[in-house]
N, CA, C, O and CB atoms as a CASP TS submission, in Angstrom:
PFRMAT TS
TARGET T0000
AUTHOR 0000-0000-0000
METHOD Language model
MODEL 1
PARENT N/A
ATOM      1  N   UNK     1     -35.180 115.471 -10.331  1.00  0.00           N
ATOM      2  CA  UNK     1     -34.092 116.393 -10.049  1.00  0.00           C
ATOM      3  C   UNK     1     -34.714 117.728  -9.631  1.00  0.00           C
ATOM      4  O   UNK     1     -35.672 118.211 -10.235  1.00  0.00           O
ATOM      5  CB  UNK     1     -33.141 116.563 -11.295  1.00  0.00           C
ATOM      6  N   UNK     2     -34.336 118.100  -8.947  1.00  0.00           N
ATOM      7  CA  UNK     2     -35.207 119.535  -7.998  1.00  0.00           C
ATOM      8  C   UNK     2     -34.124 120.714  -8.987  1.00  0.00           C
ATOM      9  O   UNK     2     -33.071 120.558  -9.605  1.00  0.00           O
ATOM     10  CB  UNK     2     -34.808 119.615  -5.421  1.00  0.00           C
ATOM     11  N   UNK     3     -34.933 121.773  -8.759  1.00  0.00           N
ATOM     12  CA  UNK     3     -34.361 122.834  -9.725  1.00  0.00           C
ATOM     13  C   UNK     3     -33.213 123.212  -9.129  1.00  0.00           C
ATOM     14  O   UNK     3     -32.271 123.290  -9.917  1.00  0.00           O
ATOM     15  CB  UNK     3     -35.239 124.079 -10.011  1.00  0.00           C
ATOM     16  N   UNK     4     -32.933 123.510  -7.846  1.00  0.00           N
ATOM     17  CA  UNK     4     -31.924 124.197  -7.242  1.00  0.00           C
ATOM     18  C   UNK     4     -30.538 123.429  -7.779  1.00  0.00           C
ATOM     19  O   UNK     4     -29.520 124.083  -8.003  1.00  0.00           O
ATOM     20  CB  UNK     4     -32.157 124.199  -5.603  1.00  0.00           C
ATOM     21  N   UNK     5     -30.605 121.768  -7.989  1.00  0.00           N
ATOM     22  CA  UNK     5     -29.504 121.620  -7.916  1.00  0.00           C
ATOM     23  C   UNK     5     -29.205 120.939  -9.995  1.00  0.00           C
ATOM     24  O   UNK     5     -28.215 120.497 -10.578  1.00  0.00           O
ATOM     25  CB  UNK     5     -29.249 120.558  -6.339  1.00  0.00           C
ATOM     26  N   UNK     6     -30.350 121.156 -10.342  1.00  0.00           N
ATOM     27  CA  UNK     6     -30.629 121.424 -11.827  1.00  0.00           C
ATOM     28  C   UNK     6     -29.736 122.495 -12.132  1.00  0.00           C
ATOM     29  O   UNK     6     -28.725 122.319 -12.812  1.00  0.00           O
ATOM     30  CB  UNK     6     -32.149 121.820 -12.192  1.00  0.00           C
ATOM     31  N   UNK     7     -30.244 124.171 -11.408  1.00  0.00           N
ATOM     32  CA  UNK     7     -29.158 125.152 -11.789  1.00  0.00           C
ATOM     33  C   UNK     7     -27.977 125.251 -11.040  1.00  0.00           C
ATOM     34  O   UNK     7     -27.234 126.070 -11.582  1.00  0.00           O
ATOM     35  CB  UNK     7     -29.629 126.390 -11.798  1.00  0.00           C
ATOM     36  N   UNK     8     -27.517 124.799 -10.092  1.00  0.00           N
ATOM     37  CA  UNK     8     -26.392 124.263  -9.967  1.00  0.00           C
ATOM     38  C   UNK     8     -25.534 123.771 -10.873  1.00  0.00           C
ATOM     39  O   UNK     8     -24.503 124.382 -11.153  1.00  0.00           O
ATOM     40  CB  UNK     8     -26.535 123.566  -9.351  1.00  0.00           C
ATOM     41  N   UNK     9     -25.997 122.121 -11.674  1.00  0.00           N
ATOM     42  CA  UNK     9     -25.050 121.816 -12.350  1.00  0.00           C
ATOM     43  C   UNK     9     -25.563 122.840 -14.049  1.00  0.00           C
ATOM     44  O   UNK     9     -24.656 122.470 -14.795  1.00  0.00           O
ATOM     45  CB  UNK     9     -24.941 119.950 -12.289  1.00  0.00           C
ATOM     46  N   UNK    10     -26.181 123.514 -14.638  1.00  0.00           N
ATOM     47  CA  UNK    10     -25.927 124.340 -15.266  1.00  0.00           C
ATOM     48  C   UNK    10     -25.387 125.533 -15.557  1.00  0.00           C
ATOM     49  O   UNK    10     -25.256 126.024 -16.679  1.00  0.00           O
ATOM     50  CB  UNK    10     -26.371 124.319 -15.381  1.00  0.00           C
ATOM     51  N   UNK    11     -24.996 126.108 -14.249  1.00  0.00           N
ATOM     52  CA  UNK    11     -24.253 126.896 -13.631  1.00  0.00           C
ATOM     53  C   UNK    11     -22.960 126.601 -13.397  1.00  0.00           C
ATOM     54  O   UNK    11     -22.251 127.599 -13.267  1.00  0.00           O
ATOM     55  CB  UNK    11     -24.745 127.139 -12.684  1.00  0.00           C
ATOM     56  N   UNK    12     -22.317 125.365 -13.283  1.00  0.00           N
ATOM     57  CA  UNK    12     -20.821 124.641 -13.233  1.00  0.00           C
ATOM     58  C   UNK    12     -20.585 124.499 -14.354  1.00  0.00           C
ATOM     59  O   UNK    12     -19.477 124.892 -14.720  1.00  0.00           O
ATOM     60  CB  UNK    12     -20.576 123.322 -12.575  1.00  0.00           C
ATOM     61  N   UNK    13     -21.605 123.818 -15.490  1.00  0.00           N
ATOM     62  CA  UNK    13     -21.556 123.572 -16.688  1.00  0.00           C
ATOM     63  C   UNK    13     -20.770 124.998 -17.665  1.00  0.00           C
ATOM     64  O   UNK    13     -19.615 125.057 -18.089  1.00  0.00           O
ATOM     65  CB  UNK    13     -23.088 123.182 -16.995  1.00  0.00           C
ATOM     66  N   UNK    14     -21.829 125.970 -17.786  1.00  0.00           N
ATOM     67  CA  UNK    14     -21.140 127.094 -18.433  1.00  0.00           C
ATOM     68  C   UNK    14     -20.265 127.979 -17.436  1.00  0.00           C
ATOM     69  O   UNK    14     -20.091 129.183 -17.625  1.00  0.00           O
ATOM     70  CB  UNK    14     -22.207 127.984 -19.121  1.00  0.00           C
ATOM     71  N   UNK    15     -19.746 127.298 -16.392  1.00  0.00           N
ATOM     72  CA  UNK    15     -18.280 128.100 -15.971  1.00  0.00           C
ATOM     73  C   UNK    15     -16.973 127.140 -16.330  1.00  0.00           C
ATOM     74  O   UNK    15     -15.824 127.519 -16.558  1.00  0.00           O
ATOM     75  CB  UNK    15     -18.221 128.448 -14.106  1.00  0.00           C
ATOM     76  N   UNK    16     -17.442 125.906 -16.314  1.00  0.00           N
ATOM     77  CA  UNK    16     -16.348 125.143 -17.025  1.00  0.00           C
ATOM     78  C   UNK    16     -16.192 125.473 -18.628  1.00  0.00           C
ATOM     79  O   UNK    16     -15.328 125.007 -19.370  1.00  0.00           O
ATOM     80  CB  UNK    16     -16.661 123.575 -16.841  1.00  0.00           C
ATOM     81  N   UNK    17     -16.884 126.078 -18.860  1.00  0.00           N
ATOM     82  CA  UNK    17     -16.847 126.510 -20.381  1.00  0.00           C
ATOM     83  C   UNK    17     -16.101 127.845 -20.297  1.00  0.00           C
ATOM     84  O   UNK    17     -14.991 128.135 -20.742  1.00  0.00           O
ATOM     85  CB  UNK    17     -18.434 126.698 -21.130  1.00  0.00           C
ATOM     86  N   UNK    18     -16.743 128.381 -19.803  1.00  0.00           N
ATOM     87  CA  UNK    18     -16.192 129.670 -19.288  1.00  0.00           C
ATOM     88  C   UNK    18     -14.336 129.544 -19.176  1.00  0.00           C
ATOM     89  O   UNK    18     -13.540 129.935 -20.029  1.00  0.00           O
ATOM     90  CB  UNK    18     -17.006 129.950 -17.623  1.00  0.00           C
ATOM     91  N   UNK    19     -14.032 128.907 -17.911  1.00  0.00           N
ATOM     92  CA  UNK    19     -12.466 128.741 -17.806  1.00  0.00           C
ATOM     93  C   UNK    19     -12.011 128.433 -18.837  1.00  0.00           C
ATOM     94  O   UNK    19     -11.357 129.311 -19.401  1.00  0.00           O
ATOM     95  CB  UNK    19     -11.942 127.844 -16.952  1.00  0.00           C
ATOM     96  N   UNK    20     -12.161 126.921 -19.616  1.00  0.00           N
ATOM     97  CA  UNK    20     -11.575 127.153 -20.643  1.00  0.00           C
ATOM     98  C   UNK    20     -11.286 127.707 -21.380  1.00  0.00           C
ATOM     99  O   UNK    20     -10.170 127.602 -21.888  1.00  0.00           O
ATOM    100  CB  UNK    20     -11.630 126.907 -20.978  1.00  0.00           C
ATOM    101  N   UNK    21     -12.154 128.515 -21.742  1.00  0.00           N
ATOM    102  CA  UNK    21     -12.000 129.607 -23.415  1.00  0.00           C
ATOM    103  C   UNK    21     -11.417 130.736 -22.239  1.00  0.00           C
ATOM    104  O   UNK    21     -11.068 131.478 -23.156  1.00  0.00           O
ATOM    105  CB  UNK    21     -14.076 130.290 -24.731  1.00  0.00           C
ATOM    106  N   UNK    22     -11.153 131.235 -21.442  1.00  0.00           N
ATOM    107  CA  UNK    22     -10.645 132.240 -20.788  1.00  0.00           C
ATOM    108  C   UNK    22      -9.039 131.767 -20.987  1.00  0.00           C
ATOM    109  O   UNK    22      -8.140 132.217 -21.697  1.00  0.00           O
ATOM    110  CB  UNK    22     -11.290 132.396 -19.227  1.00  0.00           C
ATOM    111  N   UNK    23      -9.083 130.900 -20.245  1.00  0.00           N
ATOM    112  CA  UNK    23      -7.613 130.011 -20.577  1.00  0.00           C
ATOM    113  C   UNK    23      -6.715 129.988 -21.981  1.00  0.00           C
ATOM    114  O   UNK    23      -5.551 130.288 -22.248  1.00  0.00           O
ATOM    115  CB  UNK    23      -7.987 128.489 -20.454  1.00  0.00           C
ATOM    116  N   UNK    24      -7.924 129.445 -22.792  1.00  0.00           N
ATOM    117  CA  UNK    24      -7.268 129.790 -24.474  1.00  0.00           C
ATOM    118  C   UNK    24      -7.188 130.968 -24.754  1.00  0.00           C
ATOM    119  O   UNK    24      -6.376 131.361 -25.592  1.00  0.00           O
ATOM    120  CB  UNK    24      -8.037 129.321 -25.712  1.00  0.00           C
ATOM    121  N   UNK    25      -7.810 131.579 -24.270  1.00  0.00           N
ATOM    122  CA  UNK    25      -7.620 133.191 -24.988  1.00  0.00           C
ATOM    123  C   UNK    25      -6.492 133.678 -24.113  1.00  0.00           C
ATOM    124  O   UNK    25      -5.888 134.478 -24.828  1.00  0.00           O
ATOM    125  CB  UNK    25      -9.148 134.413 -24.863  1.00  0.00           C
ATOM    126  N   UNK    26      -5.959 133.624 -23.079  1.00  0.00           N
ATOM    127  CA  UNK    26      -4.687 134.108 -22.392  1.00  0.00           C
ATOM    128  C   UNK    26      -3.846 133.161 -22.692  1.00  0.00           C
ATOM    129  O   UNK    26      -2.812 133.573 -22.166  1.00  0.00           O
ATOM    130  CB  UNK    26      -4.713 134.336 -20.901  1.00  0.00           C
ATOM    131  N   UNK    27      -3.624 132.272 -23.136  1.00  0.00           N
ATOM    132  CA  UNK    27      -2.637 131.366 -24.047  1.00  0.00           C
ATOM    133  C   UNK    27      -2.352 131.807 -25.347  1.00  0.00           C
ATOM    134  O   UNK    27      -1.253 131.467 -25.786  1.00  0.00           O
ATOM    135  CB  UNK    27      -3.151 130.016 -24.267  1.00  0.00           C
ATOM    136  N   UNK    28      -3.367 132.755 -26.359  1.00  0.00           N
ATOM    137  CA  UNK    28      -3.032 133.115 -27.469  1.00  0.00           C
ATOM    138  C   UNK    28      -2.386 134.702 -27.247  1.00  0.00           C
ATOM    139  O   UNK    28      -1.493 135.126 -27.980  1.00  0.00           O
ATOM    140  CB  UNK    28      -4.263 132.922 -28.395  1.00  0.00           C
ATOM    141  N   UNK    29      -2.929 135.446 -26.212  1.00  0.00           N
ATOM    142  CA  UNK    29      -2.683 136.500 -25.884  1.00  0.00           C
ATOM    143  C   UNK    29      -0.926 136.908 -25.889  1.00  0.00           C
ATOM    144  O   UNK    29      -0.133 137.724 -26.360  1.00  0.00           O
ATOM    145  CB  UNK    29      -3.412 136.542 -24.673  1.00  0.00           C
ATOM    146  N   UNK    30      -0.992 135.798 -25.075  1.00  0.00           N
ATOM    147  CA  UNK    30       0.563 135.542 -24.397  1.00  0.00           C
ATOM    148  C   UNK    30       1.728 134.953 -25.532  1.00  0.00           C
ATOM    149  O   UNK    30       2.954 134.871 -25.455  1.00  0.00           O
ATOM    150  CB  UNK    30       0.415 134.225 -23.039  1.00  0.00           C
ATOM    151  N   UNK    31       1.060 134.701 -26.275  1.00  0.00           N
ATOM    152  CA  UNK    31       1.753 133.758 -27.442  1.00  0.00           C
ATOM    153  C   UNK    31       2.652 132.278 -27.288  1.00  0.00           C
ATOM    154  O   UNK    31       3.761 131.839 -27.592  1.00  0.00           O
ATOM    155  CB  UNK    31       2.751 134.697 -28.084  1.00  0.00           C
ATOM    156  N   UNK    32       1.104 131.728 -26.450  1.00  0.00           N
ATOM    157  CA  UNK    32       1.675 130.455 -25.890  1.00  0.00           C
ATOM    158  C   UNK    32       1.849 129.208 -26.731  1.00  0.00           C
ATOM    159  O   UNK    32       1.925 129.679 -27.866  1.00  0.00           O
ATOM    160  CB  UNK    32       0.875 130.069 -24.831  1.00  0.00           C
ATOM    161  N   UNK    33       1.973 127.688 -26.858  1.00  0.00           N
ATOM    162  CA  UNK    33       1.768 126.833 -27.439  1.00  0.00           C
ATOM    163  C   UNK    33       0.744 127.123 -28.285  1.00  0.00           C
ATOM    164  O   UNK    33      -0.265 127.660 -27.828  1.00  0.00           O
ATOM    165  CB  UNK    33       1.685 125.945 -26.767  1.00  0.00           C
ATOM    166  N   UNK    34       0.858 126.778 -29.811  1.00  0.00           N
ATOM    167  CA  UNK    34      -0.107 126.427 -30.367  1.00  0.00           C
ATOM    168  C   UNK    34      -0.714 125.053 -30.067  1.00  0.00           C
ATOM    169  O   UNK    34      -1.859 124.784 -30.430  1.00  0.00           O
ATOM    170  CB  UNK    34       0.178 126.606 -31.494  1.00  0.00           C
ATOM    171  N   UNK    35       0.101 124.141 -29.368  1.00  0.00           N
ATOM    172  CA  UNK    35      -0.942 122.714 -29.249  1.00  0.00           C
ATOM    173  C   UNK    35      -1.312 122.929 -27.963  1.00  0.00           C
ATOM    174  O   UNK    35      -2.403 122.504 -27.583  1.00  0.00           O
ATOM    175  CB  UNK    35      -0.249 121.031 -29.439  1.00  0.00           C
ATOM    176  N   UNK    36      -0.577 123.528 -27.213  1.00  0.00           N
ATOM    177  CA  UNK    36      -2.248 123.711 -26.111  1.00  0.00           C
ATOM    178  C   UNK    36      -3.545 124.684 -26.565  1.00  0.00           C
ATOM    179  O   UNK    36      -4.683 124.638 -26.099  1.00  0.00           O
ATOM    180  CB  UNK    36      -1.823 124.565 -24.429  1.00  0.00           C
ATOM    181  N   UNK    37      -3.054 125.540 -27.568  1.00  0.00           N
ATOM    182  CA  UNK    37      -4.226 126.302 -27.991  1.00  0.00           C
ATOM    183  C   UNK    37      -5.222 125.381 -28.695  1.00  0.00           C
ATOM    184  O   UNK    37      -6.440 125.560 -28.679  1.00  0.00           O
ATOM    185  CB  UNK    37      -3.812 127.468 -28.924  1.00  0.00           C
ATOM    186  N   UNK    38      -4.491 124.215 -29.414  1.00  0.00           N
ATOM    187  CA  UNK    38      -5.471 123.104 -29.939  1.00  0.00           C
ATOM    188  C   UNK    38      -6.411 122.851 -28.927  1.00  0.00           C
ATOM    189  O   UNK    38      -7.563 123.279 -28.851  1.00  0.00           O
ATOM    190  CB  UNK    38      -4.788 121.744 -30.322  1.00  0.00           C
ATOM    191  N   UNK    39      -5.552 121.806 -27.836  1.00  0.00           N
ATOM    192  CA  UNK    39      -6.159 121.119 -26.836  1.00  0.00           C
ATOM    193  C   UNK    39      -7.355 121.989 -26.126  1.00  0.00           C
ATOM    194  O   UNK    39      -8.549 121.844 -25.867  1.00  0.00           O
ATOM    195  CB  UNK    39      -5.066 120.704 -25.865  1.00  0.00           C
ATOM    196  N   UNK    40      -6.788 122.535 -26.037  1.00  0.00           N
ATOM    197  CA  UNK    40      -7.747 123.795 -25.056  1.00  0.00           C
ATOM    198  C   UNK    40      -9.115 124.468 -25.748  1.00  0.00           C
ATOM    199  O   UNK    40     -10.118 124.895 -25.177  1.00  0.00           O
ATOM    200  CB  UNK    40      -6.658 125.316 -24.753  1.00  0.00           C
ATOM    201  N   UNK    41      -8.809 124.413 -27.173  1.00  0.00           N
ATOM    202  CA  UNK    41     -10.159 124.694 -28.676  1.00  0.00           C
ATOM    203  C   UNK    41     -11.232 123.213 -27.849  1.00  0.00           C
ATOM    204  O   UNK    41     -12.375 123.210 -27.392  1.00  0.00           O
ATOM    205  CB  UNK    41      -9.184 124.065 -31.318  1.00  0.00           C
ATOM    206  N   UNK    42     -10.102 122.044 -27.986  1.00  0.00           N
ATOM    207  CA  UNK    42     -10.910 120.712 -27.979  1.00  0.00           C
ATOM    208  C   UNK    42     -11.983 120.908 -27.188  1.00  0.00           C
ATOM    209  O   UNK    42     -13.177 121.009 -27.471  1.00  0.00           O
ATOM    210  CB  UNK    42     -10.175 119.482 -27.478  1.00  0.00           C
ATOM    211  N   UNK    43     -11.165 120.967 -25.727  1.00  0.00           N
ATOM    212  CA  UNK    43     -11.874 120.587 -24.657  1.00  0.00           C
ATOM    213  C   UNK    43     -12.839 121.725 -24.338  1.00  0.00           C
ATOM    214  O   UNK    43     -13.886 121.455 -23.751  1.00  0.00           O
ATOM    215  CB  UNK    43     -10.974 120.225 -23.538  1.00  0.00           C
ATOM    216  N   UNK    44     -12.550 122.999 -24.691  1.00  0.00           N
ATOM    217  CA  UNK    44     -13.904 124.016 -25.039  1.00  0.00           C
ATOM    218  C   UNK    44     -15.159 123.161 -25.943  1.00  0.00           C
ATOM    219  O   UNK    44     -16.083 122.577 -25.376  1.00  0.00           O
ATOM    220  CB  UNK    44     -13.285 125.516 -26.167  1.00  0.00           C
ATOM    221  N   UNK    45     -15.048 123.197 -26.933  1.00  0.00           N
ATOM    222  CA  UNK    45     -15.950 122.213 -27.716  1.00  0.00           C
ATOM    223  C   UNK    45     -16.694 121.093 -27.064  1.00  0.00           C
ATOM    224  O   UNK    45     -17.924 121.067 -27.101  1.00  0.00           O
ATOM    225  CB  UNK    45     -15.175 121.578 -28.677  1.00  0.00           C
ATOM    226  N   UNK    46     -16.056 120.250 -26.521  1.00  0.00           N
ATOM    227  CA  UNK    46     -16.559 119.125 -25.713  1.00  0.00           C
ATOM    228  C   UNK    46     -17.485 119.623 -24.895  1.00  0.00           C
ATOM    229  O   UNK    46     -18.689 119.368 -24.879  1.00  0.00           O
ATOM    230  CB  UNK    46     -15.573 118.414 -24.943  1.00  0.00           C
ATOM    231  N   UNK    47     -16.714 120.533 -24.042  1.00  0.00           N
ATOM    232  CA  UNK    47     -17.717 121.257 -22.841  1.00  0.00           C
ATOM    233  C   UNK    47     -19.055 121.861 -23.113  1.00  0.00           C
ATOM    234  O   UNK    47     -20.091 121.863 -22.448  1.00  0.00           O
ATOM    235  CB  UNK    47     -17.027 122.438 -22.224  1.00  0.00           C
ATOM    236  N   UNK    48     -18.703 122.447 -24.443  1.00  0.00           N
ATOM    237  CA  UNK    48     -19.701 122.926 -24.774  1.00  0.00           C
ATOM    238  C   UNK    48     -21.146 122.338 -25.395  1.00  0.00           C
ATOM    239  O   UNK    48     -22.298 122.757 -25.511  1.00  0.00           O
ATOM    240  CB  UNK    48     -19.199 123.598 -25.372  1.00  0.00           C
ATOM    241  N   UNK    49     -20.481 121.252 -25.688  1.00  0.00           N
ATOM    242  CA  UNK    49     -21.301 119.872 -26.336  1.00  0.00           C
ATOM    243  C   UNK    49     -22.315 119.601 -24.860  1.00  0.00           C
ATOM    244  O   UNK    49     -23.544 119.681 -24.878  1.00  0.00           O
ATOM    245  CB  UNK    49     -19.927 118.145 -26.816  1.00  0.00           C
ATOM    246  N   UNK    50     -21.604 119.318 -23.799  1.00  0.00           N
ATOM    247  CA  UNK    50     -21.956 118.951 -22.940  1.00  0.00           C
ATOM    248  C   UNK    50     -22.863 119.734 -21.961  1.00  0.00           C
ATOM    249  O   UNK    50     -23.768 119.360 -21.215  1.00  0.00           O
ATOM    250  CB  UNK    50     -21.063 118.572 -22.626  1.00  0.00           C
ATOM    251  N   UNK    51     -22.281 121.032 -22.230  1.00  0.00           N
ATOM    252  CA  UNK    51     -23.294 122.007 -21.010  1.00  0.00           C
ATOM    253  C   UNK    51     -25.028 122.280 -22.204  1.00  0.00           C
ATOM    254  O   UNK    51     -26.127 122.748 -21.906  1.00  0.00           O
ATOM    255  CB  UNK    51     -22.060 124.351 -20.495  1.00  0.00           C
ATOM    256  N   UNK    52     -24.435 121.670 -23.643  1.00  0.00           N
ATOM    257  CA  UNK    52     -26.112 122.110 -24.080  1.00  0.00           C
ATOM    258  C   UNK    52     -26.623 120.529 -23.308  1.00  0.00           C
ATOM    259  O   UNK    52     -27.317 120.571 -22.292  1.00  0.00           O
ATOM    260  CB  UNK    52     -26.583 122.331 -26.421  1.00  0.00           C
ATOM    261  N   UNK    53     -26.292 119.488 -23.780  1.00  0.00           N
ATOM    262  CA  UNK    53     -27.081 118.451 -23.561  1.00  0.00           C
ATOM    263  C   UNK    53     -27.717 118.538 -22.267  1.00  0.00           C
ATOM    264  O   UNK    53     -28.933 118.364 -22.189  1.00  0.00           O
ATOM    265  CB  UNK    53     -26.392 117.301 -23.711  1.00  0.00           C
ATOM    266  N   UNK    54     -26.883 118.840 -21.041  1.00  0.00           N
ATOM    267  CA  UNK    54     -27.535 119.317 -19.855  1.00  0.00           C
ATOM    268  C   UNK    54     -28.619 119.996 -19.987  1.00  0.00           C
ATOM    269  O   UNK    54     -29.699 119.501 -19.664  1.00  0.00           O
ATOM    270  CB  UNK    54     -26.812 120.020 -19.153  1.00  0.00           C
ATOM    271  N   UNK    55     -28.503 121.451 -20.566  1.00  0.00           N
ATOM    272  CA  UNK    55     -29.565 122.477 -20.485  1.00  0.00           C
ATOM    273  C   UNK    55     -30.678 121.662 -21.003  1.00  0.00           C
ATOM    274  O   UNK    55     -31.712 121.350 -20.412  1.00  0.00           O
ATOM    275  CB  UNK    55     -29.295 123.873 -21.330  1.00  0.00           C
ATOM    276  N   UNK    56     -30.239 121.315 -22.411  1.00  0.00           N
ATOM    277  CA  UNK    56     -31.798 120.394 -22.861  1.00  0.00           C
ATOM    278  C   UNK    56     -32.400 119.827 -22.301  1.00  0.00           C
ATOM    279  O   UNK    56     -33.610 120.049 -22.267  1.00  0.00           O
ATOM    280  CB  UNK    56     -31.909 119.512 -23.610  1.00  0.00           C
ATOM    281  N   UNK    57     -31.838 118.861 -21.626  1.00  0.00           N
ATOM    282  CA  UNK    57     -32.231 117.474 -20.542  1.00  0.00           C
ATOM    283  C   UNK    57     -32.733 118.522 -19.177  1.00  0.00           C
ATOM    284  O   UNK    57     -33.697 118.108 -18.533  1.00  0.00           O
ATOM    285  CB  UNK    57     -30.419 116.123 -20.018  1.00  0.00           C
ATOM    286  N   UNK    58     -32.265 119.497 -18.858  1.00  0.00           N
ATOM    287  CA  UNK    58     -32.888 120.208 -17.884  1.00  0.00           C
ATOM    288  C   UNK    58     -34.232 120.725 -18.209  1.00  0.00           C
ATOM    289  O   UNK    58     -35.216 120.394 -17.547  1.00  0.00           O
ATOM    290  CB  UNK    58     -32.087 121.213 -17.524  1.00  0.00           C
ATOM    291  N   UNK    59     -34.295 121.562 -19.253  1.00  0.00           N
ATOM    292  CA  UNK    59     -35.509 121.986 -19.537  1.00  0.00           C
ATOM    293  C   UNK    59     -36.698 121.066 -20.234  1.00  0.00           C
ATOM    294  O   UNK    59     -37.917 121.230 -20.208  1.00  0.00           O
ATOM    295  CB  UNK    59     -35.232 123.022 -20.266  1.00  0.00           C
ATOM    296  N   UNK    60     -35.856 119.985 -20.900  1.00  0.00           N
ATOM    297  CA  UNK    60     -37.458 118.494 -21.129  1.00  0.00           C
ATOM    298  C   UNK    60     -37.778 117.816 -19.492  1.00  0.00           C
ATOM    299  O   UNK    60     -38.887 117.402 -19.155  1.00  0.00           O
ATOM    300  CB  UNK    60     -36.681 116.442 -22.501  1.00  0.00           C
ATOM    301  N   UNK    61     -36.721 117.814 -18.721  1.00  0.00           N
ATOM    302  CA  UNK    61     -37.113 117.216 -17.118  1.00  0.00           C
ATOM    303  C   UNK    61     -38.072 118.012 -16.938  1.00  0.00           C
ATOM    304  O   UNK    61     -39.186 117.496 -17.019  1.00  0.00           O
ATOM    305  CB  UNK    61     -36.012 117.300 -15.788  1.00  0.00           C
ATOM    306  N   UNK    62     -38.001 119.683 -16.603  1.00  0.00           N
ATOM    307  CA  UNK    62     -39.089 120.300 -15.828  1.00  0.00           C
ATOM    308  C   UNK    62     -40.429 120.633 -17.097  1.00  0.00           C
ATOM    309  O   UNK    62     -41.472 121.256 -16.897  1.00  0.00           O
ATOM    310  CB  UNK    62     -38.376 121.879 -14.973  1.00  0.00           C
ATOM    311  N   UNK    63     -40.057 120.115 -18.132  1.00  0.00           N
ATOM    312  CA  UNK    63     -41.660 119.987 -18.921  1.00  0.00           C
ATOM    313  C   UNK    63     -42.124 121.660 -19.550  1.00  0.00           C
ATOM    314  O   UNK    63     -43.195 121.824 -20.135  1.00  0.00           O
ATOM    315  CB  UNK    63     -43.134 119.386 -17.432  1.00  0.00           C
TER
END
């Protein structure tokens, strides 16, 4: 995997993290659903699960 597109998808990674929790936080702001404030906790979490495993797997690839 060449770096450019290494930080690419680590760079998509923590902006999909990014939107979400931006999202939940203007959902609580607003005093929106509490079960989308769930859903929206979830799928932050997940993402976030996911943009480390990337980073890791990025930085054991380039050694």
């Amino acid at each position: 995997m060449s770096y450019a597109v290494s930080n690419y998808l680590v760079a998509a990674a923590v902006a999909a993290v990014l939107v979400v929790l931006v999202l939940g936080l203007f959902n609580m702001l607003r005093g929106g659903s509490p079960n989308l404030s769930q859903k929206l906790m979830r799928w932050r979490v997940g993402l976030q699960f996911g943009a480390i495993v990337l980073i890791m797997c990025v930085l054991w690839f380039r050694g």
